[in-house]
C-alpha positions as CSV (number, residue, x, y, z in Angstrom):
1,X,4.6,-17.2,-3.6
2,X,4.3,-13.5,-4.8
3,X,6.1,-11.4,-2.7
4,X,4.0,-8.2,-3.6
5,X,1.5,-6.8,-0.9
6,X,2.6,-8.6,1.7
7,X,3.0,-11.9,1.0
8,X,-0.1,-12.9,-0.7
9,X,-0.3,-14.6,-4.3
10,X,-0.9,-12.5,-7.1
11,X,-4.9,-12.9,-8.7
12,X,-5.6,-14.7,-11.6
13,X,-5.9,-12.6,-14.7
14,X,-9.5,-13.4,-15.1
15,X,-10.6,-12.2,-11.8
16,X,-8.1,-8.5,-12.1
17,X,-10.2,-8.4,-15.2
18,X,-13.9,-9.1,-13.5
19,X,-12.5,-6.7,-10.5
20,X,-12.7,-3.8,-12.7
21,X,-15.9,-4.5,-14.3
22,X,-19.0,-2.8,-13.9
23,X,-21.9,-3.9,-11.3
24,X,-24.4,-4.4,-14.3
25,X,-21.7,-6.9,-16.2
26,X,-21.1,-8.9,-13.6
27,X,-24.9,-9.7,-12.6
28,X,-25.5,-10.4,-16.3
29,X,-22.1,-12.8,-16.3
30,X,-23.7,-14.3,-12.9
31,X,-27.1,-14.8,-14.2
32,X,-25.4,-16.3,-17.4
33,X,-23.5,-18.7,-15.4
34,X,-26.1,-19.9,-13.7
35,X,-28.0,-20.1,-16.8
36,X,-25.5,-21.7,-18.3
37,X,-24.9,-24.5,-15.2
38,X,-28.6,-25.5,-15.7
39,X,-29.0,-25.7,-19.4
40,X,-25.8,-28.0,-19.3
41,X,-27.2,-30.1,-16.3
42,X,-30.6,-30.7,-17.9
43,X,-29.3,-31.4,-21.1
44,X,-27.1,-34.2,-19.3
45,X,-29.7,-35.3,-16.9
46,X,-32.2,-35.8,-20.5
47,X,-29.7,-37.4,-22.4
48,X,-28.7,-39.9,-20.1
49,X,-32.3,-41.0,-19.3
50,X,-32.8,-41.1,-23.2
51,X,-29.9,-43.2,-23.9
52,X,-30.6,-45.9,-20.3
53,X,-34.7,-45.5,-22.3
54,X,-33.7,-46.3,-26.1
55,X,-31.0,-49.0,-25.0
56,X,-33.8,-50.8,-23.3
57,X,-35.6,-50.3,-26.1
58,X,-33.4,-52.2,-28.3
59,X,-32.9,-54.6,-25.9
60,X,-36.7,-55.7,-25.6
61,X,-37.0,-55.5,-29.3
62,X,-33.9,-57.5,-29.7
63,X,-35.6,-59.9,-27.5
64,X,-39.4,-60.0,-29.0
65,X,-37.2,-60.6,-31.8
66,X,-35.8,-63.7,-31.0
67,X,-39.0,-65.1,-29.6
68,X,-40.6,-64.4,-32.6
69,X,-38.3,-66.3,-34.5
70,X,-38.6,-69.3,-32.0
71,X,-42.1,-69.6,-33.0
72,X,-41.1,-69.4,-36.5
73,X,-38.6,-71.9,-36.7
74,X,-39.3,-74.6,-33.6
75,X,-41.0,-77.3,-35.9
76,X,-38.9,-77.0,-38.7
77,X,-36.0,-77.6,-36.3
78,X,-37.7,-80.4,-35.0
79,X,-37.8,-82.3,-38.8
80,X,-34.7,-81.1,-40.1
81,X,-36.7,-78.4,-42.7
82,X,-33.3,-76.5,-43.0
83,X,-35.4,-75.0,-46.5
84,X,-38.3,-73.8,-44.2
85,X,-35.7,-71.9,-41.9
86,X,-33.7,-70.4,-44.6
87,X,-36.8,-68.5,-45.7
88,X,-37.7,-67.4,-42.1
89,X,-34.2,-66.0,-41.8
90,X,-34.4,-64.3,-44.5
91,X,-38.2,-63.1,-43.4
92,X,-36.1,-61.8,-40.4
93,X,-32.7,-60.2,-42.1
94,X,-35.1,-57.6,-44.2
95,X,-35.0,-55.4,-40.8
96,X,-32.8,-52.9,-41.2
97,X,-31.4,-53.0,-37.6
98,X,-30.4,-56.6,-37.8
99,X,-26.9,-57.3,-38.7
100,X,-27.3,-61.3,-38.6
101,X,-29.6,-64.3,-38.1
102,X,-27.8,-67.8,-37.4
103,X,-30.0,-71.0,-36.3
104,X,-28.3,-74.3,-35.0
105,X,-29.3,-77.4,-34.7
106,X,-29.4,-79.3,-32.1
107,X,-25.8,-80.6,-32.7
108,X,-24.6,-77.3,-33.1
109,X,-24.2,-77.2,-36.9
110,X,-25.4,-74.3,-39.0
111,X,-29.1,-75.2,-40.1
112,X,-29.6,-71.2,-41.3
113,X,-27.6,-67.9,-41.6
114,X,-27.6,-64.1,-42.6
115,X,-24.7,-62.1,-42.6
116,X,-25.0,-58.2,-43.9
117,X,-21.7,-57.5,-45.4
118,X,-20.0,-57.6,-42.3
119,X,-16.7,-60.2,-42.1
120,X,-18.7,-61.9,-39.2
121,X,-17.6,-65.7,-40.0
122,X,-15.3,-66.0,-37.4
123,X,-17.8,-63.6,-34.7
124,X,-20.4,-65.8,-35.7
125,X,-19.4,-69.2,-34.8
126,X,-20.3,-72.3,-33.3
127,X,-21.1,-72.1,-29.6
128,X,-21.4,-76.1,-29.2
129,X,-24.2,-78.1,-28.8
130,X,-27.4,-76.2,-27.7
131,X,-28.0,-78.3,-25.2
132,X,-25.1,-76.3,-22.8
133,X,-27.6,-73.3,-23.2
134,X,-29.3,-72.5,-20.0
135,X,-31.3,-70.0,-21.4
136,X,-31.7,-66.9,-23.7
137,X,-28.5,-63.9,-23.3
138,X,-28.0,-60.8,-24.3
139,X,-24.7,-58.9,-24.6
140,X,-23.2,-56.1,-26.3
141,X,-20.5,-56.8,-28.7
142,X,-17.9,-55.5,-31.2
143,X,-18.5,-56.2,-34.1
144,X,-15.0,-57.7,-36.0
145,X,-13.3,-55.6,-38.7
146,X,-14.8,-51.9,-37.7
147,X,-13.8,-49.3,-35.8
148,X,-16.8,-48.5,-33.0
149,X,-19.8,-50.9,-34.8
150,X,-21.7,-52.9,-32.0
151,X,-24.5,-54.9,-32.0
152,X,-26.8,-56.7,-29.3
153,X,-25.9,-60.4,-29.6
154,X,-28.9,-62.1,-28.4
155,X,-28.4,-66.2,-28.0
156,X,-31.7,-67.8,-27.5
157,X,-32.2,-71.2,-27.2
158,X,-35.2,-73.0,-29.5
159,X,-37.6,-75.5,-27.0
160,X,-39.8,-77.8,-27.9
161,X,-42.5,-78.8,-25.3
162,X,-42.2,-82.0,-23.7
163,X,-38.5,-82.1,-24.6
164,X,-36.0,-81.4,-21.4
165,X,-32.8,-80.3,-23.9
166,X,-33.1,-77.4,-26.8
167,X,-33.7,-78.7,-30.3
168,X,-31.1,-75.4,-31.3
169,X,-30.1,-72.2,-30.8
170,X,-30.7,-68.7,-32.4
171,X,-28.0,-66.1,-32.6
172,X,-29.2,-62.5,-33.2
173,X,-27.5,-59.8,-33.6
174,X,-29.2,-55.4,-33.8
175,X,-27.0,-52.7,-34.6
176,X,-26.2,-49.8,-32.0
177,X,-26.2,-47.5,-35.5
178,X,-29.8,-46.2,-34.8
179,X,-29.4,-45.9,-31.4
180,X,-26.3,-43.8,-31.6
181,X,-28.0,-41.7,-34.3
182,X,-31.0,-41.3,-32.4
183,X,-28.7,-39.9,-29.1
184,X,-26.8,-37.6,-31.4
185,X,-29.8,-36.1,-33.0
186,X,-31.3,-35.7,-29.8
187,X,-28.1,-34.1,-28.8
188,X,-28.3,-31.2,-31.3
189,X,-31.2,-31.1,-30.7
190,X,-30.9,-30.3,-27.0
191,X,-27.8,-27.7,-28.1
192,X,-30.3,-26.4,-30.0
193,X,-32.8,-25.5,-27.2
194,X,-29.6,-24.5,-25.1
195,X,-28.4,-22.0,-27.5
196,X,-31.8,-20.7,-27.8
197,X,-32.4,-20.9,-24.5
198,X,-29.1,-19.4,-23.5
199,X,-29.7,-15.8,-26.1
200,X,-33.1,-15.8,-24.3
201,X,-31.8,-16.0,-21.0
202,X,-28.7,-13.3,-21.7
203,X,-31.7,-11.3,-23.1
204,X,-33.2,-11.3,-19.8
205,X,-30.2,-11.0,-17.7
206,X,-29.1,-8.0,-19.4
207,X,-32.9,-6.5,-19.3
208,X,-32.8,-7.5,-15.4
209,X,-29.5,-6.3,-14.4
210,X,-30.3,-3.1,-16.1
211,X,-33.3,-3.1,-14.4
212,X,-32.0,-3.5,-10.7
213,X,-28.5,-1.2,-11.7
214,X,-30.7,1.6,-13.1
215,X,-32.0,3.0,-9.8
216,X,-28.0,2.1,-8.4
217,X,-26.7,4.4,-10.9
218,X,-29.1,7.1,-10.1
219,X,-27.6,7.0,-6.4
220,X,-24.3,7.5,-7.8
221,X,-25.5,10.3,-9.7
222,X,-27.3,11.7,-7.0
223,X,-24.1,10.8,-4.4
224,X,-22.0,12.9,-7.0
225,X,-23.9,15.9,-7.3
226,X,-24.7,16.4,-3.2
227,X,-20.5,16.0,-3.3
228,X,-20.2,19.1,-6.0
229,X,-22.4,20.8,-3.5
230,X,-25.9,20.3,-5.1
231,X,-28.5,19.7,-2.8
232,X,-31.3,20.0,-4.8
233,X,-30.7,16.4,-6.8
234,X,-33.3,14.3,-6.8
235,X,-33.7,10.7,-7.8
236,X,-36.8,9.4,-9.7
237,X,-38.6,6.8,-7.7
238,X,-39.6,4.3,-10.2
239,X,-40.4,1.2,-7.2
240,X,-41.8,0.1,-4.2
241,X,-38.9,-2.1,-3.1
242,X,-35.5,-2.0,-1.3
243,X,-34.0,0.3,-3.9
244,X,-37.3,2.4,-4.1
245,X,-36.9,2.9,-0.8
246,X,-33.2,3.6,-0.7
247,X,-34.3,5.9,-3.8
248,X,-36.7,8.2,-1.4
249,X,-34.2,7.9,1.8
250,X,-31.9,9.3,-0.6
251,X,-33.9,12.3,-1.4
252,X,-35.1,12.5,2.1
253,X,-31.6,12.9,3.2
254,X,-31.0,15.8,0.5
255,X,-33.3,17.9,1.7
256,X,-32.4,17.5,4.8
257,X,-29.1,18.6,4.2
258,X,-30.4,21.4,2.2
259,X,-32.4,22.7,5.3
260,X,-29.4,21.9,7.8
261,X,-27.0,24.2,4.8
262,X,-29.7,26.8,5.4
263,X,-29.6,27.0,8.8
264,X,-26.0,26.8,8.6
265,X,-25.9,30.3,6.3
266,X,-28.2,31.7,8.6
267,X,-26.0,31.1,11.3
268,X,-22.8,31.9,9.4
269,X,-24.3,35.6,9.0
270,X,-25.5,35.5,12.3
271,X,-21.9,35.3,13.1
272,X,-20.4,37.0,10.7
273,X,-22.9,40.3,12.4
274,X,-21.7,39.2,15.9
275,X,-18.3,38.8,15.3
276,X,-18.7,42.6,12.9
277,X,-20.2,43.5,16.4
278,X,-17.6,42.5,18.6
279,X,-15.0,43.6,16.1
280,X,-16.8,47.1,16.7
281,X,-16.5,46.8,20.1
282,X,-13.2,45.9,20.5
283,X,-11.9,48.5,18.1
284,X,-13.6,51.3,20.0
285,X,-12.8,50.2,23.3
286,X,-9.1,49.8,22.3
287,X,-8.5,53.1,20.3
288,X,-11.2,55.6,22.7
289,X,-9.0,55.6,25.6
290,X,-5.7,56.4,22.9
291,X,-7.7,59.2,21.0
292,X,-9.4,60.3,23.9
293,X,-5.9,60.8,25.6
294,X,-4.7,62.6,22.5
295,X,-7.7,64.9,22.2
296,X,-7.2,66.0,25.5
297,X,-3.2,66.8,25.6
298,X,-4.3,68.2,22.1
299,X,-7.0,70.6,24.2
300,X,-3.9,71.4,27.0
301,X,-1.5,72.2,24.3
302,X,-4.1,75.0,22.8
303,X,-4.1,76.6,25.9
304,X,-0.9,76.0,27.6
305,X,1.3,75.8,24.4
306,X,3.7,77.9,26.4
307,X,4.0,75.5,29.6
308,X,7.2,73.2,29.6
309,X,5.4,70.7,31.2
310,X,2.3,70.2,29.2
311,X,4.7,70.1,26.2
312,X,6.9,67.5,27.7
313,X,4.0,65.1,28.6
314,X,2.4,66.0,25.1
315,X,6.0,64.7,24.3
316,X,5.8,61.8,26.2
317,X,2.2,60.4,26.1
318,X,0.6,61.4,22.1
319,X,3.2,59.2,20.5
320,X,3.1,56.1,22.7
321,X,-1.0,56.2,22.6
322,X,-0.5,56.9,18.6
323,X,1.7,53.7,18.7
324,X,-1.2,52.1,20.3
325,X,-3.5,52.9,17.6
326,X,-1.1,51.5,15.0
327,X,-0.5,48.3,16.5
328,X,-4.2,47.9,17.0
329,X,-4.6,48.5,12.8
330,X,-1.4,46.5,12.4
331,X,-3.4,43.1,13.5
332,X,-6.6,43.7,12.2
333,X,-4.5,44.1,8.9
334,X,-2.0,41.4,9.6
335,X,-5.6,39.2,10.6
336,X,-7.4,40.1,7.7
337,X,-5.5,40.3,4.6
338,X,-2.6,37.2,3.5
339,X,0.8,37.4,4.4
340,X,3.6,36.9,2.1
341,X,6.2,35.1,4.3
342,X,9.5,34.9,3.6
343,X,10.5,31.1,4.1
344,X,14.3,30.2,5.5
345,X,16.0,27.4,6.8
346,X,15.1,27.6,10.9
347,X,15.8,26.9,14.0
348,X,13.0,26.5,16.2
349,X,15.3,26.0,19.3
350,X,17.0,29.2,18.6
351,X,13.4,31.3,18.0
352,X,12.3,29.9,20.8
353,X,15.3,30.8,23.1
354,X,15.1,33.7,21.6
355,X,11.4,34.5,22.6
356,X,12.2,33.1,25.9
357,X,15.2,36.3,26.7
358,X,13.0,38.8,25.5
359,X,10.3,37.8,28.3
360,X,13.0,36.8,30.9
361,X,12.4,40.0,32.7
362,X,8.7,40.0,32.9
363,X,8.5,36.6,33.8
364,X,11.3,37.0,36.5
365,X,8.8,40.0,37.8
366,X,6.0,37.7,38.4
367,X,8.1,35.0,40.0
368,X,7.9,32.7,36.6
369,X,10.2,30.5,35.8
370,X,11.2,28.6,32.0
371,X,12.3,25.4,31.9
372,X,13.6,24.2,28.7
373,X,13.8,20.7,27.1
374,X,14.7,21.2,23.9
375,X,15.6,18.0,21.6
376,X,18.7,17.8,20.9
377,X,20.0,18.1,16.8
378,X,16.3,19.4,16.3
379,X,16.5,19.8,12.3
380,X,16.1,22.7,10.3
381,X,12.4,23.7,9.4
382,X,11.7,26.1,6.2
383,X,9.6,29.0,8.1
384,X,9.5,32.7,8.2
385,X,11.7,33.4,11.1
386,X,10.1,36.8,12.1
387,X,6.3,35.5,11.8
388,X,7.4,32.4,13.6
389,X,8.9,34.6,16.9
390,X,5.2,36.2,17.0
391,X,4.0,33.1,17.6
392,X,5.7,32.3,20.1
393,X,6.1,35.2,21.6
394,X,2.0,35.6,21.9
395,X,2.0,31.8,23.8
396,X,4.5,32.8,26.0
397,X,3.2,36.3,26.9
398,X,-0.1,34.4,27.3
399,X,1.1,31.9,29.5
400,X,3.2,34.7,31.8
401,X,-0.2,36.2,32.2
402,X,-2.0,33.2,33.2
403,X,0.5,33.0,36.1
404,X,0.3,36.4,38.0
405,X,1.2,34.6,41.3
406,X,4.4,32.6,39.8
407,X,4.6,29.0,38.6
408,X,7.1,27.3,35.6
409,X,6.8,27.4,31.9
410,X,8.0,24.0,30.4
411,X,8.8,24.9,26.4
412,X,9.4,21.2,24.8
413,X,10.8,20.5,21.0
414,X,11.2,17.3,19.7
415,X,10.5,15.3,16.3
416,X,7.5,13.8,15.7
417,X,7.8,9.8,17.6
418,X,6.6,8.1,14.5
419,X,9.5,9.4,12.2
420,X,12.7,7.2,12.5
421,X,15.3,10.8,11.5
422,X,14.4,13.7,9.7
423,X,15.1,12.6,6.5
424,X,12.3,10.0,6.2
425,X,8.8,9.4,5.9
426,X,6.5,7.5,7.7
427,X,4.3,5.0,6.5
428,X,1.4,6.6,6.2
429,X,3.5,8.6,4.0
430,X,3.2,12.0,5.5
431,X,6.5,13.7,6.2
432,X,8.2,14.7,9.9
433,X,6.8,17.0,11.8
434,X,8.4,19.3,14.9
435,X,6.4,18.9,18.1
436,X,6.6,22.5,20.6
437,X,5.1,22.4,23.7
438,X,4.3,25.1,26.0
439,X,2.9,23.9,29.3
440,X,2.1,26.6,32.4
441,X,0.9,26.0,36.0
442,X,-1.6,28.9,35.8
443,X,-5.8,28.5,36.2
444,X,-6.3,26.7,33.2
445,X,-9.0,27.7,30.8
446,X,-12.6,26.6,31.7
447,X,-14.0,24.2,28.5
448,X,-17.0,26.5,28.0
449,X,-14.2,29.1,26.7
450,X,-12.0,26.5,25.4
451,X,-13.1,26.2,22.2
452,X,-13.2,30.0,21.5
453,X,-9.8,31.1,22.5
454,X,-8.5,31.4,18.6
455,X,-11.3,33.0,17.6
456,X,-10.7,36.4,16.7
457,X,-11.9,39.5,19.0
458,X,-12.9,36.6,21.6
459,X,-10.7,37.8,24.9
460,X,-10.7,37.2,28.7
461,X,-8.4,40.2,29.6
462,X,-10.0,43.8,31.0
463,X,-7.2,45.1,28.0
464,X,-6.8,43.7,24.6
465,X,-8.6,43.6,21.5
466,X,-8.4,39.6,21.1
467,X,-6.4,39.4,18.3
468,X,-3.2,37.5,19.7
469,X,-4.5,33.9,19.8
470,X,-5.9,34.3,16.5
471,X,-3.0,35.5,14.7
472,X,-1.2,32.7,16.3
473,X,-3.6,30.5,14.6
474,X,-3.3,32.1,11.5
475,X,0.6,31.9,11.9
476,X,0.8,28.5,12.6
477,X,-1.9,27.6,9.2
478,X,0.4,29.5,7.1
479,X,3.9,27.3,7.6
480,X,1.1,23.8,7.0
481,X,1.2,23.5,10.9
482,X,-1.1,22.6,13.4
483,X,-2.0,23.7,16.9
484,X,-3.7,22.3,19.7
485,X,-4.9,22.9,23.2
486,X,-5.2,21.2,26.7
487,X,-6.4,22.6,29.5
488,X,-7.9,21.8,33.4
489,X,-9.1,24.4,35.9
490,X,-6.3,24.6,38.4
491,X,-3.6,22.5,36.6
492,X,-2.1,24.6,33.7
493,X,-2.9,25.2,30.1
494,X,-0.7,23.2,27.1
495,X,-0.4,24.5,23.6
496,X,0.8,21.7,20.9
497,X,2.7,22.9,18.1
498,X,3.2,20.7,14.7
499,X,5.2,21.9,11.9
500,X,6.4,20.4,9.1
501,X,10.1,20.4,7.8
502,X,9.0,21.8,4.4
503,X,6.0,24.3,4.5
């Protein structure tokens, strides 16, 4: 037994080879077949009635024969006229079929024979007296000295009314030659008709098969082309039956698509304004208070240039809200445009520790404690160590903030469950991945705004321009990663992290 794919035996050569052939070709080879199976059972089914018809043929004729030569020869057996029988034999031996004539007497002698250059002395002999006959026989014999000659042998005994025992006996023998020439003509001739018969019917096949595969190839066409994108294929309808019909679902179905990509576009710009829209919004609502902060301290500073005070709150408060601005343009920049990241061997564990000290404080002011369960020899991941920290850094600062009354933050790192160590692959043949968790206690996220949170100016916050969650996305796409969300009103919120060792 093959021990390739799973234990099964390899497939003949002759079925690999039909595997790979096209639809078309293999209708034409079935039709064929078939073709074939019925040409060659016919041709079997004729010949054998021919052969059972022309054998009793030349058995009846073998038999009229006989009779015939009864008639001719029962009074001359009667007076010993062995002259008179000589000449009916040889009345009888000008048949080409018959191979030889012998009459007995009623003693068994030899009154009369023809033999036709066959060594038939010893073939043709004495059968005893005719009176042992019980009546006429008919056999089929070889014929001595050849190498597939038989004949009939008929043995018919010669009567004579009012007498109870046979006055002789008349041994007949037909060839088989014109039967057997007969049933090989008629054999050719039947290969004949089967060849003919068999270029007619690949003829047809081929026309048929093309035929039904024509409209078959047009779906593949048409499937092709809606894959490149083209939705305004068409196939030609050239039936009324299942494939017509399949033809005009087909087409059907493409326009449909076309009108659904339609709607789609319209709703893509539709979003595309809302999200410009929001975008505006944001932006505005995030730099007016800085600037309008700035304008005014810039106003004091016109008129009380001289005051300590103003200068030392212009000092104070016009760089941090300038900072504000920045970091506002800094996402929208780090959103919109790529990122080159600079990819290293890391440490999740450690950027997540890390990320975890830096918001120690904070947490520890809202009564929020981390709990971590790192995995132990986590591997090394190839990421960018600084866009990495963001991320995390926004998921924890997100999750602090969902907690303003206190509550844990469970952080989680493991390897993926279906890799065996970080060297290998699994068999699906996709390569380990690093699970992070990030599980709080807060209000959860209702599912109505579930499905929005990574979208980009989308926020829940009085402050913030949305931009956190989405960058965190976008973080997270770069390195080949994925990230996921659960969430339940009044349980907690869980971000799940994948990354792969090599980005």
């Amino acid at each position: 037994m093959n021990e390739q794919g799973g234990g099964r035996q390899a497939s003949p050569a002759w079925w690999d080879w039909l595997q790979h052939r096209s639809f078309r070709t293999k209708l034409a080879l079935m039709v064929n077949l078939l073709l074939l199976l019925l040409v060659a059972g016919s041709a079997f089914l004729f010949e054998h009635r021919q052969r059972n018809a022309t054998i009793q043929e030349v058995e009846k004729r073998a038999l009229l024969m006989a009779q015939a030569m009864d008639s001719a020869i029962a009074a001359d057996l009667m007076t010993y006229n062995y002259v008179s029988i000589e000449q009916s034999v040889r009345k009888f031996a000008d048949k080409p079929d018959v191979v030889y004539v012998v009459v007995l007497d009623k003693e068994g002698n030899v009154a009369a024979q023809f033999l036709r250059n066959y060594p038939l002395a010893q073939h043709v002999g004495q059968r005893g007296p005719a009176s042992r006959a019980v009546g006429p026989t008919i056999a089929q014999v070889h014929v001595p000295g050849t190498q597939q000659e038989t004949v009939y042998d008929v043995f018919w005994p010669v009567r004579v009314e009012g007498s109870p025992e046979p006055w002789g006996a008349i041994r007949l023998g037909v060839s088989l030659r014109g039967l057997h020439h007969d049933i090989a003509q008629t054999r050719w001739q039947i290969a004949g008709i089967g060849v003919l018969a068999l270029l007619v019917g690949s003829l047809a096949a081929t026309l048929l098969a093309n035929r039904m595969t024509r409209p078959i190839q047009g779906l593949m066409q048409g499937a092709a082309a809606v894959g490149r994108g083209d939705l305004t294929h068409r196939i030609e309808v050239t039936s009324r039956d299942e494939l017509g019909r399949l033809s005009e679902a087909f087409n059907e179905m493409t326009a449909q698509l076309a009108r659904v990509r339609d709607l789609e576009e319209r709703l893509r710009r539709a979003d595309r304004l809302a999200a410009l829209g929001t975008m505006a919004a944001g932006i505005a609502h995030d730099i007016r208070n800085p600037l309008t902060s700035i304008l005014i301290f810039s106003q004091l500073m016109s008129l009380h240039h001289d005051d300590p005070e103003v200068r030392a709150k212009f000092d104070r408060i016009v760089p941090r809200e300038l900072e504000r601005v920045q970091g506002v343009i800094e996402d929208m920049m780090e959103l919109a445009r790529p990122t080159a990241l600079q990819f290293e061997p890391t440490n999740l564990n450690e950027v997540l520790a890390q990320a975890i000290e830096l918001l120690e404080s904070q947490a520890t002011g809202q009564g929020v404690k981390f709990i971590r369960e790192f995995g132990p020899d986590l591997p090394y991941c190839m990421a960018d160590r600084k866009r990495i920290h963001r991320c995390f850094s926004n998921l924890l600062t997100n999750a602090i903030q969902a907690m303003p009354r206190g509550g844990d933050i469970t952080v989680c790192t493991w390897l993926g469950p279906d890799q065996a160590n970080a060297a290998a692959r699994s068999e699906s043949g996709r390569e380990p991945m690093i699970c992070v968790t990030i599980t709080d206690t807060g209000q959860g996220i209702p599912p109505e705004r579930l499905s929005r949170i990574f979208d980009p100016f989308y926020t829940t916050k009085e402050k913030g321009l949305g931009l956190g969650m989405a960058i965190t996305h976008r973080i997270v796409e770069d390195h080949k990663g994925t990230i996921d969300v659960q969430s339940q009103v009044g349980l907690g919120t869980t971000f799940i992290i994948h990354l792969p060792l090599t980005a």
